[in-house]
PDB file of N, CA, C and O in Angstrom:
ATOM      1  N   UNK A   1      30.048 -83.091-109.827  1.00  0.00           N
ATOM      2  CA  UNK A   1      29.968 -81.708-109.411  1.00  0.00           C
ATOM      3  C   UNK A   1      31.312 -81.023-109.678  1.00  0.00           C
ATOM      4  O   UNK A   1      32.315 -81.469-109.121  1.00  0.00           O
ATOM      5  N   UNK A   2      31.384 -80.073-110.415  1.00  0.00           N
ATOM      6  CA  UNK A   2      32.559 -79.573-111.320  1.00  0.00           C
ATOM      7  C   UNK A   2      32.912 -78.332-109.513  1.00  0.00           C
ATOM      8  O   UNK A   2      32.101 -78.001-108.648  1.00  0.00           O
ATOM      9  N   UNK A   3      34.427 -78.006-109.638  1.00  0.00           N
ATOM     10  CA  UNK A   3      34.430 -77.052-108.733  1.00  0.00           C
ATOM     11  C   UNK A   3      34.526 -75.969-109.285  1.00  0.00           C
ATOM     12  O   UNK A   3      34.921 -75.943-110.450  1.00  0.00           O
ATOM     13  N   UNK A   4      34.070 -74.338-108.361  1.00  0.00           N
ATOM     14  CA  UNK A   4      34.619 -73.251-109.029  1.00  0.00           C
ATOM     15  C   UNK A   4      36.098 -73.584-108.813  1.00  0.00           C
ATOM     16  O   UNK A   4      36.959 -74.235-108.220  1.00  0.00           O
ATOM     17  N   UNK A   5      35.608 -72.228-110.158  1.00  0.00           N
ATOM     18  CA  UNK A   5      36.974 -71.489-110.596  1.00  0.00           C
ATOM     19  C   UNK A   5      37.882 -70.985-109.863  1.00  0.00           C
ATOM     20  O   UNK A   5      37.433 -70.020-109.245  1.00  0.00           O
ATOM     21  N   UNK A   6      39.465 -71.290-109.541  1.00  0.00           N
ATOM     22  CA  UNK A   6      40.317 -71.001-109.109  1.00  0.00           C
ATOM     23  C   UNK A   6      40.327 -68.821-108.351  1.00  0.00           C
ATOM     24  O   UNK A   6      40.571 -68.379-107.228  1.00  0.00           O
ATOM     25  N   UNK A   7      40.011 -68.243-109.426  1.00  0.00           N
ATOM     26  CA  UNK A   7      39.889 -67.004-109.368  1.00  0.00           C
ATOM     27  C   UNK A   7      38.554 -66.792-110.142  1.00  0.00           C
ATOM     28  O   UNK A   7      38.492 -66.245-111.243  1.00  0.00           O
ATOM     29  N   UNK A   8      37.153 -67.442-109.222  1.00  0.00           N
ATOM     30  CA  UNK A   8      36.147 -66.745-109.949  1.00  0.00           C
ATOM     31  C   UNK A   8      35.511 -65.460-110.352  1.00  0.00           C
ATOM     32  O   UNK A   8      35.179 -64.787-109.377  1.00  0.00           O
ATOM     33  N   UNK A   9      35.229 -64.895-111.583  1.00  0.00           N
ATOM     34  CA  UNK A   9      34.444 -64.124-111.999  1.00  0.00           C
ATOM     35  C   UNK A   9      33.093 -64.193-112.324  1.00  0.00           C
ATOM     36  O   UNK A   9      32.879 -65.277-112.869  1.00  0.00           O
ATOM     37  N   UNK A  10      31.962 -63.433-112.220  1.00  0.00           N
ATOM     38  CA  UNK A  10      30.728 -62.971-112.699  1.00  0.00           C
ATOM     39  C   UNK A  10      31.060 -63.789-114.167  1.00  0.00           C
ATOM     40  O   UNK A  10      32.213 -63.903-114.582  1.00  0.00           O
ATOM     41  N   UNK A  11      30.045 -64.261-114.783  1.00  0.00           N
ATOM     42  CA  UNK A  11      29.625 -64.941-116.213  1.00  0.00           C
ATOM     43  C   UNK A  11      29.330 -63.258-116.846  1.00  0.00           C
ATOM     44  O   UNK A  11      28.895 -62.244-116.300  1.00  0.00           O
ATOM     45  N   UNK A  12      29.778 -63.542-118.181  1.00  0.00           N
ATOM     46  CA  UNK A  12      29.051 -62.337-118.883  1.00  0.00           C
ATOM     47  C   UNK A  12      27.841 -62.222-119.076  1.00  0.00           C
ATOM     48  O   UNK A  12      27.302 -61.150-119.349  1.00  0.00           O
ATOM     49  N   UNK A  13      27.056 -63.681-118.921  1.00  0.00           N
ATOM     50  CA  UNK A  13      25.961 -63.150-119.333  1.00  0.00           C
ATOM     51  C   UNK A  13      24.650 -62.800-118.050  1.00  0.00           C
ATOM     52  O   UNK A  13      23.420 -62.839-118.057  1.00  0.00           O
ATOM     53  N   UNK A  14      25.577 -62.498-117.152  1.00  0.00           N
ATOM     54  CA  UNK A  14      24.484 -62.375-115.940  1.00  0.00           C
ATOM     55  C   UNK A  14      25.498 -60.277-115.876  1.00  0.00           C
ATOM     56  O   UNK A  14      26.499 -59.769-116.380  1.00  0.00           O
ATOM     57  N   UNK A  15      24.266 -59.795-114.855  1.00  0.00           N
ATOM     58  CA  UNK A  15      24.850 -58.668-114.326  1.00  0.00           C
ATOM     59  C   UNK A  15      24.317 -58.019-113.027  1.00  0.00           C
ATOM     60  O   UNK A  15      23.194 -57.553-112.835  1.00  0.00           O
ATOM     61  N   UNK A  16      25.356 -58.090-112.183  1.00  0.00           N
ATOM     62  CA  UNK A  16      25.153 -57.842-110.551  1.00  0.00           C
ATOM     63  C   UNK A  16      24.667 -56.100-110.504  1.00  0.00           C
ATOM     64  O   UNK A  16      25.307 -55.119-110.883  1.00  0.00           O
ATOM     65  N   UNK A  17      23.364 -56.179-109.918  1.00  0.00           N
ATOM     66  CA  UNK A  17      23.119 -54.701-109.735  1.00  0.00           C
ATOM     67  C   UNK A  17      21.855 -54.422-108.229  1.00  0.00           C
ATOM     68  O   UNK A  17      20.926 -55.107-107.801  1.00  0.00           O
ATOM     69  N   UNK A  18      22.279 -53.454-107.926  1.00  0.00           N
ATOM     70  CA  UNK A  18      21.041 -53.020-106.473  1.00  0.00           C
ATOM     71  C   UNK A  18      19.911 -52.739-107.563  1.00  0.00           C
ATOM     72  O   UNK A  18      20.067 -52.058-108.577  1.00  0.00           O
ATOM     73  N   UNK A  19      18.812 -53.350-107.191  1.00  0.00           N
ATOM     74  CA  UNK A  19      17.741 -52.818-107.628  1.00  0.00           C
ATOM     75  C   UNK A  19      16.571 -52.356-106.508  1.00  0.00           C
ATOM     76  O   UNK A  19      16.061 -53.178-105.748  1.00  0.00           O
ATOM     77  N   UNK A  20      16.261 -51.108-106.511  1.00  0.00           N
ATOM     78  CA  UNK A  20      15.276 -50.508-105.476  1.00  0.00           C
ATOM     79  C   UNK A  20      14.075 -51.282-105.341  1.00  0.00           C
ATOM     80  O   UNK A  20      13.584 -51.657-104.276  1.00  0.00           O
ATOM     81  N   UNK A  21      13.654 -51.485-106.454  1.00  0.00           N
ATOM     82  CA  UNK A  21      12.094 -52.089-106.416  1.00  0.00           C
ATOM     83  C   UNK A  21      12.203 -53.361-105.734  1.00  0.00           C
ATOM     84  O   UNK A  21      11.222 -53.848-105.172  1.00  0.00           O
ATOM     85  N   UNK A  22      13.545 -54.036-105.750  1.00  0.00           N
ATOM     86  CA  UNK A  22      13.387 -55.265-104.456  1.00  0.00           C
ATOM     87  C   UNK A  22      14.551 -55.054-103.515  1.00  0.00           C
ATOM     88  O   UNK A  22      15.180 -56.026-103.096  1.00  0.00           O
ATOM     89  N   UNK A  23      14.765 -54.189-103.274  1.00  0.00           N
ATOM     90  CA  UNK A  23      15.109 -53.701-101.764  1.00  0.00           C
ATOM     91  C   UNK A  23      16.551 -54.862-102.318  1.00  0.00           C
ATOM     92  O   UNK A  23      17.323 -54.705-101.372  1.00  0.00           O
ATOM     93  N   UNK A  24      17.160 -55.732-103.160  1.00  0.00           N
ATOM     94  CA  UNK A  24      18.233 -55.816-102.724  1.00  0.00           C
ATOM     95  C   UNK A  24      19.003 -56.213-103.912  1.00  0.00           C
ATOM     96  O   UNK A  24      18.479 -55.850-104.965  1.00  0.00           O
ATOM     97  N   UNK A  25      20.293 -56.970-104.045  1.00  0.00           N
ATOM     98  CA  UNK A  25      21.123 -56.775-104.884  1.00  0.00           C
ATOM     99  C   UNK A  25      19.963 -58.265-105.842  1.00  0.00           C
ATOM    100  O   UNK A  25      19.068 -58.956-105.355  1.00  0.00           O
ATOM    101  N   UNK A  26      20.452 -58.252-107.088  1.00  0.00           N
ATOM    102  CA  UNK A  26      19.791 -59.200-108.206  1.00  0.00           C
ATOM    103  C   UNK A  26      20.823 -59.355-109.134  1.00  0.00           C
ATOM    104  O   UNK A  26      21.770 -58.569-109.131  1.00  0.00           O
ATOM    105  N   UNK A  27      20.749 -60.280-109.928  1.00  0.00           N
ATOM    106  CA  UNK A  27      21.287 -60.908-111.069  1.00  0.00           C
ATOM    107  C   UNK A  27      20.618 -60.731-112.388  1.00  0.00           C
ATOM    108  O   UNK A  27      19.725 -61.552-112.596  1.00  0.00           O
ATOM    109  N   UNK A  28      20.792 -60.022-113.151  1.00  0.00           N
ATOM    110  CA  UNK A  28      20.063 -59.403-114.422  1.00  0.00           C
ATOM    111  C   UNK A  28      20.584 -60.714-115.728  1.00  0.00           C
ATOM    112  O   UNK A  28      21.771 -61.011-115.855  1.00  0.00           O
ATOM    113  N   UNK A  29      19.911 -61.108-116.251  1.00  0.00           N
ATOM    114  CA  UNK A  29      20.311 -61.910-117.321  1.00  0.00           C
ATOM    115  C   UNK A  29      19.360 -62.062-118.504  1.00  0.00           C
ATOM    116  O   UNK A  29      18.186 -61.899-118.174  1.00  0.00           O
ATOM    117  N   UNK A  30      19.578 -62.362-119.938  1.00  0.00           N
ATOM    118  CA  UNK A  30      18.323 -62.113-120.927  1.00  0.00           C
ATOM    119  C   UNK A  30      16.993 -63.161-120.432  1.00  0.00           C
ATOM    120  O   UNK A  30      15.838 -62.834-120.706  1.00  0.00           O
ATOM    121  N   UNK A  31      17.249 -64.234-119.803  1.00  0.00           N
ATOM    122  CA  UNK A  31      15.650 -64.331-119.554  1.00  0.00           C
ATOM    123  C   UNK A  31      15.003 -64.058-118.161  1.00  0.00           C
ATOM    124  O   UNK A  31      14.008 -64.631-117.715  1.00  0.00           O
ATOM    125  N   UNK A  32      15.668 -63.178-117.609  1.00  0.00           N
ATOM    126  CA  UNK A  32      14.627 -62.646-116.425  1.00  0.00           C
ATOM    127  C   UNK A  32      16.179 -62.198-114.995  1.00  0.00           C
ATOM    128  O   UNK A  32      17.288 -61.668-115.062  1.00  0.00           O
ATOM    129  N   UNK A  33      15.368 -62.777-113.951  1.00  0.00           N
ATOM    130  CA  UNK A  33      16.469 -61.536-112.921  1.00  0.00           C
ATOM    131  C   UNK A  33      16.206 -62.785-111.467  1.00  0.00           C
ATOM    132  O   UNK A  33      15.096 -63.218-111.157  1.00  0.00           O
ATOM    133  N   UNK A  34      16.907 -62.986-111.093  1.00  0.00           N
ATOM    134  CA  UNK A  34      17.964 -63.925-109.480  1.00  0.00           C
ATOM    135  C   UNK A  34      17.861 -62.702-108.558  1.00  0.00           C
ATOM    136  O   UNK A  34      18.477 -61.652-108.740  1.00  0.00           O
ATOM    137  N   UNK A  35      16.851 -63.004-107.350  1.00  0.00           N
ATOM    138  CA  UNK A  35      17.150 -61.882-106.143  1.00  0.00           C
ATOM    139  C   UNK A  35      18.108 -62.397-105.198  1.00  0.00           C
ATOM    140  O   UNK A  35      17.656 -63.279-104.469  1.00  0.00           O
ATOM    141  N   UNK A  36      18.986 -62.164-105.068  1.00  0.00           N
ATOM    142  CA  UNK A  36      20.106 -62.539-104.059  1.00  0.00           C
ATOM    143  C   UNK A  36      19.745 -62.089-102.882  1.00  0.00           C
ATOM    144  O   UNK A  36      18.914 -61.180-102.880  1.00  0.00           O
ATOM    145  N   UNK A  37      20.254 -62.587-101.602  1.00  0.00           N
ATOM    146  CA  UNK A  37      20.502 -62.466-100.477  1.00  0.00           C
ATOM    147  C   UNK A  37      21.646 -61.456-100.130  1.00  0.00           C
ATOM    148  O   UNK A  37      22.308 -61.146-101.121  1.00  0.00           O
ATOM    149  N   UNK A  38      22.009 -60.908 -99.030  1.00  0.00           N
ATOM    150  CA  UNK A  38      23.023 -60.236 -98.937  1.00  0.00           C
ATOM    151  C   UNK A  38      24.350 -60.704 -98.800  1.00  0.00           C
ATOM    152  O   UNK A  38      25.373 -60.027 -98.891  1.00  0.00           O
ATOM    153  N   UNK A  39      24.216 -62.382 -98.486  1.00  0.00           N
ATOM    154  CA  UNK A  39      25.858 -63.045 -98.228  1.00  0.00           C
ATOM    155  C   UNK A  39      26.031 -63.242 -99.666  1.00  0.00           C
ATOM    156  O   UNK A  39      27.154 -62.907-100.043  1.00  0.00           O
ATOM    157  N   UNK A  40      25.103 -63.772-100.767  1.00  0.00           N
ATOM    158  CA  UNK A  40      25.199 -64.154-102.252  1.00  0.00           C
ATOM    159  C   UNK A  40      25.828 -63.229-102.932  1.00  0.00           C
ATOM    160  O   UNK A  40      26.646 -63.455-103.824  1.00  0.00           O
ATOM    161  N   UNK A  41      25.330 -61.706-102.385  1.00  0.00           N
ATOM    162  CA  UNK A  41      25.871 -60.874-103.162  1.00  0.00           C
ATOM    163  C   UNK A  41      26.988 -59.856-102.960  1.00  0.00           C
ATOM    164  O   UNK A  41      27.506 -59.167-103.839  1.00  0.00           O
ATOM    165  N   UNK A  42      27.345 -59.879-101.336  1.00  0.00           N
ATOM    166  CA  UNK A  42      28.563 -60.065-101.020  1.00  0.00           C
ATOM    167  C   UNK A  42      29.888 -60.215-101.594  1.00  0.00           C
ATOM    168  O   UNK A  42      30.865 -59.475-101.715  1.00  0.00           O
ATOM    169  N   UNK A  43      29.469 -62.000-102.064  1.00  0.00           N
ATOM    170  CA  UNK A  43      30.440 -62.724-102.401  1.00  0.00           C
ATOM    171  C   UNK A  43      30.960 -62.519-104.024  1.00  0.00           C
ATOM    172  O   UNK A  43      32.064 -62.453-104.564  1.00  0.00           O
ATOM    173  N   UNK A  44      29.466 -62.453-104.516  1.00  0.00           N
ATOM    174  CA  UNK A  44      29.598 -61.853-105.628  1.00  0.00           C
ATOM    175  C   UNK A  44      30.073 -60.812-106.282  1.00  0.00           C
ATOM    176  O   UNK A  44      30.289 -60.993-107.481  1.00  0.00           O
ATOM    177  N   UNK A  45      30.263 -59.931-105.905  1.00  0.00           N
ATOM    178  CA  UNK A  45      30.772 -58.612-105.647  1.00  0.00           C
ATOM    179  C   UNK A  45      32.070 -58.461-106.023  1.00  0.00           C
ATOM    180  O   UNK A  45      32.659 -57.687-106.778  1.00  0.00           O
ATOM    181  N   UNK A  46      32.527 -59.786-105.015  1.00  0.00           N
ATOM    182  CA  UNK A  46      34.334 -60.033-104.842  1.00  0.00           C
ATOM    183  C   UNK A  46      34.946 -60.659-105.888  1.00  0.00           C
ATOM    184  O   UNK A  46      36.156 -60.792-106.070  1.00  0.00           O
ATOM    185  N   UNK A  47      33.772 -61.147-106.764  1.00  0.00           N
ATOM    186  CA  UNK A  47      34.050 -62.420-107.446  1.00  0.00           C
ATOM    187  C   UNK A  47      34.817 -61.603-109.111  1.00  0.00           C
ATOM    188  O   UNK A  47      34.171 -61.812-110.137  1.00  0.00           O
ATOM    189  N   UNK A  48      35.636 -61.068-109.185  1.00  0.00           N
ATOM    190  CA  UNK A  48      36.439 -59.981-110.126  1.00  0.00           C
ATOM    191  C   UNK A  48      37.008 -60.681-111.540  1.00  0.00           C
ATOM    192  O   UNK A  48      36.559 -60.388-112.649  1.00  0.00           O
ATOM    193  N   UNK A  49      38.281 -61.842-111.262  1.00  0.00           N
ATOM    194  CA  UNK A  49      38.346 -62.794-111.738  1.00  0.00           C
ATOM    195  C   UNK A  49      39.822 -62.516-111.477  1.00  0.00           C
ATOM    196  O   UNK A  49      40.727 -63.099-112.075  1.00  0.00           O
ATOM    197  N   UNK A  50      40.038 -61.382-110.337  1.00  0.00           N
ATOM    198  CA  UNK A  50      41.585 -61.076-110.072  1.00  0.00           C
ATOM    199  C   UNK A  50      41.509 -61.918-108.754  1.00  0.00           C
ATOM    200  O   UNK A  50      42.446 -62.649-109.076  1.00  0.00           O
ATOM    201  N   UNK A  51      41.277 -62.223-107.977  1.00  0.00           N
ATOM    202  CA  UNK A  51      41.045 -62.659-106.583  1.00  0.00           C
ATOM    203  C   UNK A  51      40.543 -64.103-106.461  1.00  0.00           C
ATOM    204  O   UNK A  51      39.503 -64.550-106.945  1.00  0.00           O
ATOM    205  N   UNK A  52      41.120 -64.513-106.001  1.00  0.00           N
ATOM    206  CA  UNK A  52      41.196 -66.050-105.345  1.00  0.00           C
ATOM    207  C   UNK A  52      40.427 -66.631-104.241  1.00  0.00           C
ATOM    208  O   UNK A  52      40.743 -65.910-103.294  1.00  0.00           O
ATOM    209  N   UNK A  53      39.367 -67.762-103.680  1.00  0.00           N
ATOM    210  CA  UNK A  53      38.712 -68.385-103.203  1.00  0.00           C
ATOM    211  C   UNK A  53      39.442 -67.592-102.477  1.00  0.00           C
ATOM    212  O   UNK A  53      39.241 -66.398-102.700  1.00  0.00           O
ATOM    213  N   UNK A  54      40.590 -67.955-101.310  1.00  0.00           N
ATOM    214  CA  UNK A  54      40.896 -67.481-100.577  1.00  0.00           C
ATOM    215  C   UNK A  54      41.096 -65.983-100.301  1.00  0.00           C
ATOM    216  O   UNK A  54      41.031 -65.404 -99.217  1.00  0.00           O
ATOM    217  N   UNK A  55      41.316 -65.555-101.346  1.00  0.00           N
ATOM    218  CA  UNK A  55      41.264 -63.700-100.976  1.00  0.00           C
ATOM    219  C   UNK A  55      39.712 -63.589-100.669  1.00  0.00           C
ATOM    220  O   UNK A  55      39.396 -63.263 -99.524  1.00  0.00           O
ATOM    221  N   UNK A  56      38.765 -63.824-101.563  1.00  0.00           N
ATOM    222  CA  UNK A  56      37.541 -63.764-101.180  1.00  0.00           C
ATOM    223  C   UNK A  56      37.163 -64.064 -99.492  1.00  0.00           C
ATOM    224  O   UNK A  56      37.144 -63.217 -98.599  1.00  0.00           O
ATOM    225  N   UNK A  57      36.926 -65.263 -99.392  1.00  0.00           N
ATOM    226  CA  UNK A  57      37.152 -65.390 -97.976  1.00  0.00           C
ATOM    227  C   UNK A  57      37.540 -64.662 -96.805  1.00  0.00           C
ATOM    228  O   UNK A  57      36.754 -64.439 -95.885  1.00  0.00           O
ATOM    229  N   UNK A  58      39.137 -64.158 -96.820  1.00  0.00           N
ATOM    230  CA  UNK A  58      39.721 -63.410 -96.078  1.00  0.00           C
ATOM    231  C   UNK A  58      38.959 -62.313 -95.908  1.00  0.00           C
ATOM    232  O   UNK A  58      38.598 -61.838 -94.831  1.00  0.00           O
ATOM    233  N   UNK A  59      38.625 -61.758 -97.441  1.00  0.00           N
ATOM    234  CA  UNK A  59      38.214 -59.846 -97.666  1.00  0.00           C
ATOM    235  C   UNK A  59      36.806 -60.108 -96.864  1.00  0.00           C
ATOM    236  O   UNK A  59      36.484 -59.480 -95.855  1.00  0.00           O
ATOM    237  N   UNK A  60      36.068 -61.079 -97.443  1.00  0.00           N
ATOM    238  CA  UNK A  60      34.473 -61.467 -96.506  1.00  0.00           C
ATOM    239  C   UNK A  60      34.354 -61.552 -94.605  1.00  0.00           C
ATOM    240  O   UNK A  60      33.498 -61.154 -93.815  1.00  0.00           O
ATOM    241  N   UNK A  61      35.682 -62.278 -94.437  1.00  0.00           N
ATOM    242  CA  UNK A  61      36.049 -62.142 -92.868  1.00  0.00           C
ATOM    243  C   UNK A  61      36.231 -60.938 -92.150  1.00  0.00           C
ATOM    244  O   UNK A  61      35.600 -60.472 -91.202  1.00  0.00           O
ATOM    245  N   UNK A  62      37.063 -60.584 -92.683  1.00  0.00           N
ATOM    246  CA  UNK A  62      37.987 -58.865 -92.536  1.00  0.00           C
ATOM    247  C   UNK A  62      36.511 -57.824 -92.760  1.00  0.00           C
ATOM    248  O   UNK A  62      36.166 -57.105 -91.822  1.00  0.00           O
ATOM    249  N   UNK A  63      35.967 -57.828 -93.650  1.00  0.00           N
ATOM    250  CA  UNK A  63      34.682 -56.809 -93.704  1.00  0.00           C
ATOM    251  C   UNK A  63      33.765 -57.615 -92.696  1.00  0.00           C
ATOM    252  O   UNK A  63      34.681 -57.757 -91.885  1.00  0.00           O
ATOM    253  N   UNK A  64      33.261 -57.920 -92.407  1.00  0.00           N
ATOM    254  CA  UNK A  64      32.395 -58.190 -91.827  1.00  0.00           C
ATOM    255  C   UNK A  64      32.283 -58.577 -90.079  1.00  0.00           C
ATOM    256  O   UNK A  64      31.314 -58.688 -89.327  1.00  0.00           O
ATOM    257  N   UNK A  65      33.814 -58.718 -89.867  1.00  0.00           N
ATOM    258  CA  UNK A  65      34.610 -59.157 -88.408  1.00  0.00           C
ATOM    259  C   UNK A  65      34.242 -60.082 -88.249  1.00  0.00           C
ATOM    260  O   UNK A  65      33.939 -60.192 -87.061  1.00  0.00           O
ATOM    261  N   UNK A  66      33.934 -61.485 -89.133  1.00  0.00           N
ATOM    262  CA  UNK A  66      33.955 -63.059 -88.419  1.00  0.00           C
ATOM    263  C   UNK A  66      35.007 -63.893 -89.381  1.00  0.00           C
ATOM    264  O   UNK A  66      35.767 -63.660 -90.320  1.00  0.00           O
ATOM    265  N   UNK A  67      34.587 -64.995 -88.577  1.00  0.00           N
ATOM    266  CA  UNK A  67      36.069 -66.297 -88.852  1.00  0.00           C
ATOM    267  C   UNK A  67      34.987 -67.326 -89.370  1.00  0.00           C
ATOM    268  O   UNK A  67      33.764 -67.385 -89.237  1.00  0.00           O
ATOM    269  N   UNK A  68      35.910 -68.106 -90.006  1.00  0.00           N
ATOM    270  CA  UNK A  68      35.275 -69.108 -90.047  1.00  0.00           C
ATOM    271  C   UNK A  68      34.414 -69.121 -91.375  1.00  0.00           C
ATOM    272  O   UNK A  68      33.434 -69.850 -91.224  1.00  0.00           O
ATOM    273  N   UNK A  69      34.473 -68.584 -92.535  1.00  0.00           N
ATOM    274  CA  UNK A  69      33.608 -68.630 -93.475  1.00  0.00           C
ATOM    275  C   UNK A  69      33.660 -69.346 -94.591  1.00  0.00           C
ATOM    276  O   UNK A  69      32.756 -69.602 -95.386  1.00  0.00           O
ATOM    277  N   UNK A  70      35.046 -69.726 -94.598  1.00  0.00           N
ATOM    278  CA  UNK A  70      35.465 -70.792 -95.657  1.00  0.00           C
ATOM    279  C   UNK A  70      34.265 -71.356 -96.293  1.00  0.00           C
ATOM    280  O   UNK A  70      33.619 -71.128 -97.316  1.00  0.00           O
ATOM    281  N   UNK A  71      34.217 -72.074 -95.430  1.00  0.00           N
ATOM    282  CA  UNK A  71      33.106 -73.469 -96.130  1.00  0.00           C
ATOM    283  C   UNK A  71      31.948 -72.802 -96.973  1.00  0.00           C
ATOM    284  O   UNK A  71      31.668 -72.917 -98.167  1.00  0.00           O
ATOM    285  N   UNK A  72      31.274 -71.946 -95.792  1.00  0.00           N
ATOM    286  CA  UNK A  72      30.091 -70.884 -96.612  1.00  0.00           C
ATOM    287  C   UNK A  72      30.508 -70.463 -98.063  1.00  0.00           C
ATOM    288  O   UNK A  72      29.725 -70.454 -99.013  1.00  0.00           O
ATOM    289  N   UNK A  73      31.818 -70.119 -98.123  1.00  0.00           N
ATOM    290  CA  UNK A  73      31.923 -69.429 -99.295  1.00  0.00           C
ATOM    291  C   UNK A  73      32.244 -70.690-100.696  1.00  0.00           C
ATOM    292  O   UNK A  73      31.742 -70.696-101.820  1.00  0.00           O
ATOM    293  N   UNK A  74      32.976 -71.396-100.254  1.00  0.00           N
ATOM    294  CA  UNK A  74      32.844 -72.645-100.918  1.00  0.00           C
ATOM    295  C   UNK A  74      31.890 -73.102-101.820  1.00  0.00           C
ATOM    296  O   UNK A  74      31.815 -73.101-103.049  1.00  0.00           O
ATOM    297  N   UNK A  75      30.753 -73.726-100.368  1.00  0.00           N
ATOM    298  CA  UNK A  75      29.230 -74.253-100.870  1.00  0.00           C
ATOM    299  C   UNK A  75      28.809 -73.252-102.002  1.00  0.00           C
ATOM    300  O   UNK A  75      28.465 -73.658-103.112  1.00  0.00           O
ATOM    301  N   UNK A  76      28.868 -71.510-101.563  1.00  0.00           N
ATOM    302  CA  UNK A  76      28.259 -70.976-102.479  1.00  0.00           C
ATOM    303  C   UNK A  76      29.038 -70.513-103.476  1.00  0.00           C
ATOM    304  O   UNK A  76      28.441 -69.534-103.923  1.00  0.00           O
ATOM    305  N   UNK A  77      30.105 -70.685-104.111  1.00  0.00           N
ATOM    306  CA  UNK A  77      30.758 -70.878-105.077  1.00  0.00           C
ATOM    307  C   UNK A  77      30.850 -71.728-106.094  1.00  0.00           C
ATOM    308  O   UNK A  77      31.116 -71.662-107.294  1.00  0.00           O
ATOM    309  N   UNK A  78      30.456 -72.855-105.021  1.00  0.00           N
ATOM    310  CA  UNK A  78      30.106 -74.570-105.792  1.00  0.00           C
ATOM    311  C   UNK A  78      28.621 -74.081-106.762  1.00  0.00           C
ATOM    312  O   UNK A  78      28.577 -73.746-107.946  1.00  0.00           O
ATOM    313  N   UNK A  79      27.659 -74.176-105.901  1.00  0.00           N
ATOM    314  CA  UNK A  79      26.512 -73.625-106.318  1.00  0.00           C
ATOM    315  C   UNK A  79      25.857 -72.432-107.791  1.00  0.00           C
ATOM    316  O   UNK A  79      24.975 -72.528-108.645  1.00  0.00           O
ATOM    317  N   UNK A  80      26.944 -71.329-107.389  1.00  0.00           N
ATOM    318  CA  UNK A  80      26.936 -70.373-108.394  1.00  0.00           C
ATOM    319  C   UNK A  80      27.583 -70.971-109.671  1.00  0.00           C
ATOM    320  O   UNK A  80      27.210 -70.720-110.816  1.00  0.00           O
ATOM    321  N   UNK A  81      28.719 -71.888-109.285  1.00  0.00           N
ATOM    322  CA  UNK A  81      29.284 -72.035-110.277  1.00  0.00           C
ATOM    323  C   UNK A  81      28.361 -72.796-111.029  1.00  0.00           C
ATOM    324  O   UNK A  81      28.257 -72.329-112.163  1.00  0.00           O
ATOM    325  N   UNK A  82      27.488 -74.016-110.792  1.00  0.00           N
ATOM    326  CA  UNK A  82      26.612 -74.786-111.303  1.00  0.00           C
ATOM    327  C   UNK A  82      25.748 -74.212-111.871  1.00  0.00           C
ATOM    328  O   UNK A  82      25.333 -74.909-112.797  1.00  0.00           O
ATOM    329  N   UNK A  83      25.187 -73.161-111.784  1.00  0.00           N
ATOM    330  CA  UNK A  83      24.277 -72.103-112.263  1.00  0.00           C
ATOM    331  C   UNK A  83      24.696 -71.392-113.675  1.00  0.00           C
ATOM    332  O   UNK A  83      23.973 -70.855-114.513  1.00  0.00           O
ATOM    333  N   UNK A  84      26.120 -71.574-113.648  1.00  0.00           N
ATOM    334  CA  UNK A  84      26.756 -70.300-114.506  1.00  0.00           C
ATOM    335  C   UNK A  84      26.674 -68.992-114.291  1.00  0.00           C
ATOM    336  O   UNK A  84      26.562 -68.109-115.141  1.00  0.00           O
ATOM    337  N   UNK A  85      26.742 -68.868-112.942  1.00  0.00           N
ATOM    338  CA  UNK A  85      26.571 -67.328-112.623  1.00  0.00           C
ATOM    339  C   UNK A  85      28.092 -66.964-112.499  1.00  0.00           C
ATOM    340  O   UNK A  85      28.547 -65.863-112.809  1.00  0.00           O
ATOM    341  N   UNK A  86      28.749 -67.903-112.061  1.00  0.00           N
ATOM    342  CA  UNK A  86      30.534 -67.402-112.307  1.00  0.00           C
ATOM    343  C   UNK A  86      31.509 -68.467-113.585  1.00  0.00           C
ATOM    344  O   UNK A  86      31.045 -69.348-114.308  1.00  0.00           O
ATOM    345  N   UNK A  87      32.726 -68.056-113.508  1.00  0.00           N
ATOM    346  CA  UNK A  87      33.555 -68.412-114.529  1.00  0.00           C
ATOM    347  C   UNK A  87      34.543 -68.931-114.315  1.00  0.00           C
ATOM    348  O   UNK A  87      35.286 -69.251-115.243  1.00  0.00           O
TER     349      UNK A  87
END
């Protein structure tokens, strides 16, 4: 299991967008579309390729007023990264 990226970014070949027709954020890519959750896309959001596991984290704590998210953001970093949804 490879880890993310130090300062992950979005993959080029995916693209983070709100889409109305499913009420929430999705992953656009040439063979079809990923409905995210709102913590997935959150995180995603943050994911620039200027900002660091830990800035992420912090900025996710700080917006949202909880502690403790590390790990969450981790797992789903691990995850995305396996996907190729980040870089």
């Amino acid at each position: 299991m490879n880890a993310p990226p130090e300062k992950p970014k979005l993959s080029r070949l995916f693209r983070l967008q709100w889409e109305d027709a499913q009420s929430d954020y999705v992953l656009l890519y040439p063979e079809g579309m990923v409905k995210l959750n709102r913590s997935a896309a959150e995180i995603l959001k943050l994911c620039d390729g200027e900002r660091d596991v830990q800035t992420i984290t912090h900025d996710l704590e700080r917006a949202f007023s909880v502690a403790g998210l590390k790990e969450d953001v981790n797992d789903f970093l691990r995850i995305a990264n396996e996907r190729n949804w980040i870089s």
